[in-house]
N, C-alpha and C positions, 0 to 999 in steps of 0.2 A: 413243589407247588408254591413254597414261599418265593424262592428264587426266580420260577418262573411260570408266575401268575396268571400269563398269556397262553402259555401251553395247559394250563387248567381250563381255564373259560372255554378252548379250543372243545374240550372232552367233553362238557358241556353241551354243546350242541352237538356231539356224537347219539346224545340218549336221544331216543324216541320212547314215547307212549305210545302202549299198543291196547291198551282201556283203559276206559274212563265211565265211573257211574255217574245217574244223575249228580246225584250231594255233592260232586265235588265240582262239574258245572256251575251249580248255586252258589258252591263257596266262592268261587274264584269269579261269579257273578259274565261267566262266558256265554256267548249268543247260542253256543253250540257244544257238542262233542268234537265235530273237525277242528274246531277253531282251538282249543289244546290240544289236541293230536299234530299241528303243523308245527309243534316244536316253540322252544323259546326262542324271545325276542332279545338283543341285546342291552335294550331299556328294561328289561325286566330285572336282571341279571344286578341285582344291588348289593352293597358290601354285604350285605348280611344274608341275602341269597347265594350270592356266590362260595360266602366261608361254608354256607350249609352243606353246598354241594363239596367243594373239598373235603369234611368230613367225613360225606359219604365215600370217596374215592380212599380216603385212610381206610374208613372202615372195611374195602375189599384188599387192600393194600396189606393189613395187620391179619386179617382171615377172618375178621368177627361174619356174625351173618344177622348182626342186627344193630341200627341204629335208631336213636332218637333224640331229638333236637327241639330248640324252639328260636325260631325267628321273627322277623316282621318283613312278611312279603306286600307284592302288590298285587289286585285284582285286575280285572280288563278295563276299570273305569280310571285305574291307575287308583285307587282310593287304599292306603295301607290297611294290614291288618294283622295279628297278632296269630301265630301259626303254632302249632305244633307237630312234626313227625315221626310218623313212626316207619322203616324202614327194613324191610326183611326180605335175606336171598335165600330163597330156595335149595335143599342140595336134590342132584339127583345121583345116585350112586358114590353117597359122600362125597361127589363135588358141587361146586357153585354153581348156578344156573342163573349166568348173569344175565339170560337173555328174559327172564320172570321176575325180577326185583319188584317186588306189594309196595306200592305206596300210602299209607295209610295218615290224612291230613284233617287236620280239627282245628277250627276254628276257634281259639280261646281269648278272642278281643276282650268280651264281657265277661268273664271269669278273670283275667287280670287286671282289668278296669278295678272291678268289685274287690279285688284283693287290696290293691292299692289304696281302694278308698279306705277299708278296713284298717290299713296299716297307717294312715294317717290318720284314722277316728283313734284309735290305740296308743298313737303319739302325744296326738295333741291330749289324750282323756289324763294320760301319765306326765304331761306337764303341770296339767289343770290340778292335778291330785297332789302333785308337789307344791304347787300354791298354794290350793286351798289353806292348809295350815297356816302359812304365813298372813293371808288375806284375812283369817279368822281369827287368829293368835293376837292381832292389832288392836282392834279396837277390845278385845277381853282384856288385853294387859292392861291398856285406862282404865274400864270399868271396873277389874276389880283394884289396881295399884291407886287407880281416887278413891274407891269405896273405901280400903282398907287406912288411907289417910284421913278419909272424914270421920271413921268412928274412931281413929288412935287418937286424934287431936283437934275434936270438933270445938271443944273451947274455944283454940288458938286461932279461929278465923272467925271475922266479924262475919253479919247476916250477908251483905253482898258479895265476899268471899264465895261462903257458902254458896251460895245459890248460883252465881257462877258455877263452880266444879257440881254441884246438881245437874244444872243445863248440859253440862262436859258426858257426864257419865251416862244421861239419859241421850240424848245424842246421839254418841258411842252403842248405846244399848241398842236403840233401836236400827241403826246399821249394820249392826251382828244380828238382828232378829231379821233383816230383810235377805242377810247372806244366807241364814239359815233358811225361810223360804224357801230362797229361789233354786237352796240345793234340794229339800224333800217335794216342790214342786215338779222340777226336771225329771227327778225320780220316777214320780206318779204318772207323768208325760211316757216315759220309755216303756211304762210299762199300760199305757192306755186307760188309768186308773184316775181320772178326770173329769167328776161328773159337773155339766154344765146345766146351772139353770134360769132357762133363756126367761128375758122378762121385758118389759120397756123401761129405757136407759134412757136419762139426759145428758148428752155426750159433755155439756158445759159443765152441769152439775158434779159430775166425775173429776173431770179434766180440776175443777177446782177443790176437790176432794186430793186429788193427787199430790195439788201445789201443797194441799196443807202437811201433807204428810211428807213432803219433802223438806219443809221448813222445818222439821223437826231436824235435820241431821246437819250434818257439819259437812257442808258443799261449800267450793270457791263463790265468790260473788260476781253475778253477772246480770245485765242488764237484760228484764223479762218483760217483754211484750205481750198482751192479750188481747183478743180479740172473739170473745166464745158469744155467742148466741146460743139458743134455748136449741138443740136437735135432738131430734129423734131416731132412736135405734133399737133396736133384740139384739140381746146381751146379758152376758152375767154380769149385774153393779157390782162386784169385787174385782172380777177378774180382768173387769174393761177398765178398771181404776189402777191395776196391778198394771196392766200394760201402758196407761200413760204416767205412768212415776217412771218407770223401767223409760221409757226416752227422755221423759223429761231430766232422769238423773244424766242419762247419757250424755244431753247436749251438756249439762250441767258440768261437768265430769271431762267431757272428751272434744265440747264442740268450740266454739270461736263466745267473743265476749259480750255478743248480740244475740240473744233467743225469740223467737217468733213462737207461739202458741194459737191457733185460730180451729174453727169449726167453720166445716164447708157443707153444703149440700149441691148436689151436683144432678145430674142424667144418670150417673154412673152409683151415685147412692150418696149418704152420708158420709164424714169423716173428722177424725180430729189431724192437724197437719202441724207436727212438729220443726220451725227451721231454726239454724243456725249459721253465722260466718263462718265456720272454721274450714279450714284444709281441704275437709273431706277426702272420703274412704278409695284410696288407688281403687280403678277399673275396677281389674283383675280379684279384688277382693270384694264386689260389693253382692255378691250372693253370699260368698264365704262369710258374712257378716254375720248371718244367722245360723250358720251350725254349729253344735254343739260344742260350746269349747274355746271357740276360736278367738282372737283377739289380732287386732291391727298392729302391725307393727311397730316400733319406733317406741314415742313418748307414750301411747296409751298402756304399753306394757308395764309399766308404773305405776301406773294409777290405782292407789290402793281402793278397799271395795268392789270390786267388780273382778266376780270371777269368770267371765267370758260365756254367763247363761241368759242375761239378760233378754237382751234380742232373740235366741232361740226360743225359749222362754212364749215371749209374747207373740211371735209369729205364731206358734202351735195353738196359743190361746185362741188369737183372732181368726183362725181357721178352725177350731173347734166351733165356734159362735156361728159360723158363717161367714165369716168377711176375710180380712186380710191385714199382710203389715207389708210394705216395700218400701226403700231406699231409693231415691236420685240425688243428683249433685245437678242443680240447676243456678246460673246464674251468680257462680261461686258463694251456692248458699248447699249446705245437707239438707236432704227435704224427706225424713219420717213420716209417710202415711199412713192412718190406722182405717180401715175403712171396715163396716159394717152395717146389717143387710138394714134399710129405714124401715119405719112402720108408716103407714098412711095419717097420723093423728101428731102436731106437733104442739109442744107446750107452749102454750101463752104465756 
C-alpha cells in the first residue's frame, strides 16, 4: 500500500454498500439511500480517507476483525467533518465474512470542537495562574518594601518626600485591590453568583466616577478627551462604573496616545463609547478579546496590572444588566462600546 498507493485506491472502489440506515444518510447529509450505495467518488477519496481505508485493508491483512479510527471526511455538500469508525468482520465458521463488514460511523465534529476549546480554556487558565503571582507580587513588593521604609526612617524624609511615597503606596494599593476584585469577581461570574441590582444610572455621572478612580493609580500619561452628557440607563451604579474604569484603564494601558470618552444615545439605545489611536486588536482576535484569560499578543503581554479578566469581566456584567460590550477597529481608531437598555426619563 505504501509503495503502491494506486493499487489501494483501485480496492477502494471494489467495496460496495449493501445497507445503509437512515442516521447515516443525515450524517453524510445524502439526498438518498441510492445515492451511497452507488459507491465512492474519487473527489471523496482524501488523504485522510483514503489512509482510513488502508487501515482497514491491514486490518484484514493482520486477521483482526475489528477496527477503529478517526478521520475528517466529506459530506455530499463536500462541507468536512469530524468522523469516527468503528469497523467489524463477521466470522462465520471461524472465518471472515468479508462479504458483511458493520460499519458503524459517528459524527464527532462537536465533541472535538468542545474538547479543543476546553483544552485551550485549560491553557490559557494555567498561564493566567502562572501570572497571576507575578502581576500580584508587584505592586505588594512597593507597598509593603515603601511601607516598611517610611516607618524604619520616617524622620529621614521631609513632608514632600513623604507624601510622595504615600501617594506611591496608596497607588500601588489600590491597583492590587482592583487585581484582587477582578479575580473574586470572575470567580462569582463562573459560578452565577452575581446578584445585580438594577436602578437608574447616569452613564456621565459613572463614566466620571470611573475617571476618578483611575486617577488614583499609576497609569502612563495620555491625552483624555470627554464629551459625557447627562444619559439615562438600568444598571447596577457600581458595576456599570466597574465596567468603564476596566476600558478606560484598557485604552489607558494598551491603547494609542489619543483617548475619546463620549456618551451616545441612539435608535439602538444608550451608551458610553470608549475610542483610542492605537494599533488595535488583529481580526482573528477580536472576539477572543473577551474570554476568559486571554490577552493580545506582543507588547500587551507585558503590561503589568492586567490579568487578562478585565474585558470578560465587563462583558458578563453588561449582559447580566441587559445591555452589551463589543469591540470595532474603525477608522484606525478601537472603538469600546458599552451599551445598556435606556429608561424613558433623562436627567436635566
Amino acid at each position: 500500500l505504501e509503495r503502491n498507493p494506486e493499487d489501494g485506491i483501485e480496492a477502494i472502489f471494489t467495496i460496495h454498500t449493501r445497507q445503509v440506515n437512515p442516521a447515516c444518510v443525515d450524517l453524510v447529509n445524502a439526498p438518498n439511500v441510492e445515492s451511497i450505495k452507488r459507491g465512492f467518488r474519487r473527489d471523496e477519496l482524501t488523504e485522510e480517507v483514503t489512509e482510513s481505508f488502508f487501515d482497514q485493508f491491514v486490518t484484514i491483512f493482520e486477521g483482526r476483525t475489528h477496527h477503529e479510527a478517526e478521520f475528517v471526511g466529506r459530506n455530499f455538500q463536500n462541507e468536512a467533518f469530524e468522523c469516527k469508525i468503528n469497523w467489524t468482520i463477521p466470522t462465520v465458521d471461524g472465518r471472515f465474512d468479508l462479504g458483511r463488514i458493520v460499519v458503524a460511523l459517528l459524527d464527532v465534529t462537536e465533541v472535538r470542537a468542545a474538547e479543543r476549546r476546553l483544552q485551550k480554556l485549560v491553557h490559557d487558565k494555567d498561564r493566567f495562574i502562572a501570572s497571576v503571582s507575578h502581576e500580584l507580587r508587584t505592586p505588594l513588593a512597593t507597598v509593603m518594601g515603601l511601607s516598611e521604609e517610611l516607618a524604619a526612617r520616617w524622620d529621614d524624609f521631609d513632608p514632600v518626600e513623604a507624601q510622595s511615597l504615600i501617594e506611591l503606596v496608596a497607588a500601588q494599593a489600590t491597583d492590587l485591590a482592583l487585581l484582587v476584585d477582578d479575580l473574586l469577581l470572575a470567580a462569582k461570574l463562573e459560578m452565577g453568583d452575581v446578584p445585580i441590582n438594577e436602578q437608574t444610572v447616569d452613564l456621565a455621572a459613572e463614566t466620571q466616577a470611573a475617571l476618578a478612580d483611575c486617577e488614583r493609580l499609576d497609569l502612563p500619561e495620555r491625552r483624555l478627551s470627554l464629551e459625557l452628557a447627562p444619559t439615562a440607563v438600568i444598571g447596577d451604579p457600581p458595576r456599570v462604573r466597574q465596567i468603564l474604569r476596566n476600558l478606560i484603564i484598557n485604552a489607558i494601558r494598551h491603547g494609542g496616545e489619543n483617548i475619546w470618552v463620549e456618551t451616545a444615545t441612539g435608535s439602538a439605545g444608550s451608551a458610553v463609547v470608549v475610542r483610542d489611536d492605537g494599533d488595535g486588536i488583529p481580526l482573528e482576535q477580536r472576539e477572543e478579546i473577551f474570554a476568559p484569560y486571554h490577552r493580545v499578543g506582543g507588547k500587551r503581554d507585558t503590561v503589568l496590572g492586567s490579568l487578562g479578566l478585565g474585558l470578560t469581566i465587563s462583558r458578563q456584567l453588561a449582559r447580566l444588566m441587559g445591555g452589551d460590550l463589543t469591540y470595532r477597529y474603525v477608522d484606525g481608531e478601537s472603538v469600546f462600546t458599552l451599551s445598556l437598555p435606556p429608561v424613558a426619563e433623562v436627567f436635566g
